[in-house]
Structures are given as structure tokens and as C-alpha cells.
C-alpha positions in Angstrom: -68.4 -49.9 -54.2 -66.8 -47.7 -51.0 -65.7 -48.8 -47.9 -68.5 -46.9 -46.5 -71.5 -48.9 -49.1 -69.6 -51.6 -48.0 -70.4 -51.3 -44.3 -74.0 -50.1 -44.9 -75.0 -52.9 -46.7 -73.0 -55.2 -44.6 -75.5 -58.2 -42.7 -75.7 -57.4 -39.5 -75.0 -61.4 -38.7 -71.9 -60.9 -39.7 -70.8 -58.8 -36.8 -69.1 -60.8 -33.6 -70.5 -59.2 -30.9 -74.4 -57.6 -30.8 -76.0 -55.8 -27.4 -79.0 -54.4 -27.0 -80.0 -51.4 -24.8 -82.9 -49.3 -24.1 -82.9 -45.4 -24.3 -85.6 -42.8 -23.6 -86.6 -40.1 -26.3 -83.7 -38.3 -27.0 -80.9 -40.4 -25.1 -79.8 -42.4 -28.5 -77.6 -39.4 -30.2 -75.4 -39.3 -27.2 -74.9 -42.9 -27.5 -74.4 -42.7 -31.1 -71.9 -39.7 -30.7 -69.6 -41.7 -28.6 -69.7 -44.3 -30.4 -68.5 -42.3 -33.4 -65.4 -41.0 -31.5 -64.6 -44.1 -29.4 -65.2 -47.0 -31.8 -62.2 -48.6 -33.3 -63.5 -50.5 -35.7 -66.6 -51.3 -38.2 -69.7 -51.3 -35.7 -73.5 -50.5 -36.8 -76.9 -49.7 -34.8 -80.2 -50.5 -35.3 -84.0 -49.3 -34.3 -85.5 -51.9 -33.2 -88.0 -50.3 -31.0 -88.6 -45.8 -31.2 -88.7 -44.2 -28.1 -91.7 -42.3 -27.2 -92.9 -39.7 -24.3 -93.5 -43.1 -22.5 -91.4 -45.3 -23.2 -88.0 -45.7 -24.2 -86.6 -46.8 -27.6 -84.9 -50.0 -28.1 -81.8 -50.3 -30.1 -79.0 -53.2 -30.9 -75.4 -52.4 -31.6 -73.3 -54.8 -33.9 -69.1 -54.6 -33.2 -66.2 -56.7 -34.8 -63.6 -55.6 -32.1 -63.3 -56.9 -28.6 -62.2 -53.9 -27.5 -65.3 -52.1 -28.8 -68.1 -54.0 -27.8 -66.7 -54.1 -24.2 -65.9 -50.5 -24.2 -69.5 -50.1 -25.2 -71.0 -52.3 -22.7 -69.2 -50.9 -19.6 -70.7 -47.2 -21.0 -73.9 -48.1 -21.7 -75.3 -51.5 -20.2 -77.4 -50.9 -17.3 
């Protein structure tokens, strides 16, 4: 099994630090992107809730680091 398996299969309790924000149609990818180029170490996201024409989407992100999850909350926590 990859590194890579490993981290999609990985229990999403086992993450230190969870946040959950909410997104209208089409504002997740930019999220997502950042988090791709910014995030130091393993971190997931997951649909909770898809966005619609009238109403946004809610999502929860998992981090290990300290770093990341506060990173990602001073970005993206309203």
C-alpha cells in the first residue's frame, strides 16, 4: 500500500484538528487549490453538504499540523 492509499483510506478521527466552513457553488476548488500549495502536512476534505444555486455547500477539513489548520482558519473562517 502507498503513502497516498494510505492517506485516502486514513479515518478522518484520526486527524488533530477538524473545521468546517461553508462555500457557495463554485467557491470550494479555490479552497481546495490552496490548500494543495500551502499545506504542510497530511490534511483531507470532506462534502458534507453540496452547494447549490441557493445555498452554499458545507465542507470539513481534517489537519495534523498546527501550523496548517491555523493557516487554514485565518484564510478561510468567516
Amino acid at each position: 500500500m502507498t503513502v497516498l492509499d494510505q492517506l485516502a483510506t486514513r479515518e478522518k478521527e484520526s486527524f488533530q484538528h477538524t473545521v468546517e466552513i461553508f462555500k457557495p457553488f463554485g467557491g470550494i476548488d479555490v479552497v481546495i487549490s490552496w490548500c494543495k500549495t500551502e499545506m504542510t502536512k497530511d490534511w483531507r476534505w470532506q462534502v458534507i453538504e453540496m452547494s447549490s444555486d441557493i445555498r452554499p455547500g458545507r465542507y470539513c477539513f481534517y489537519f495534523d499540523s498546527d501550523r496548517d489548520y491555523c493557516a487554514f482558519l485565518l484564510k478561510w473562517q468567516n
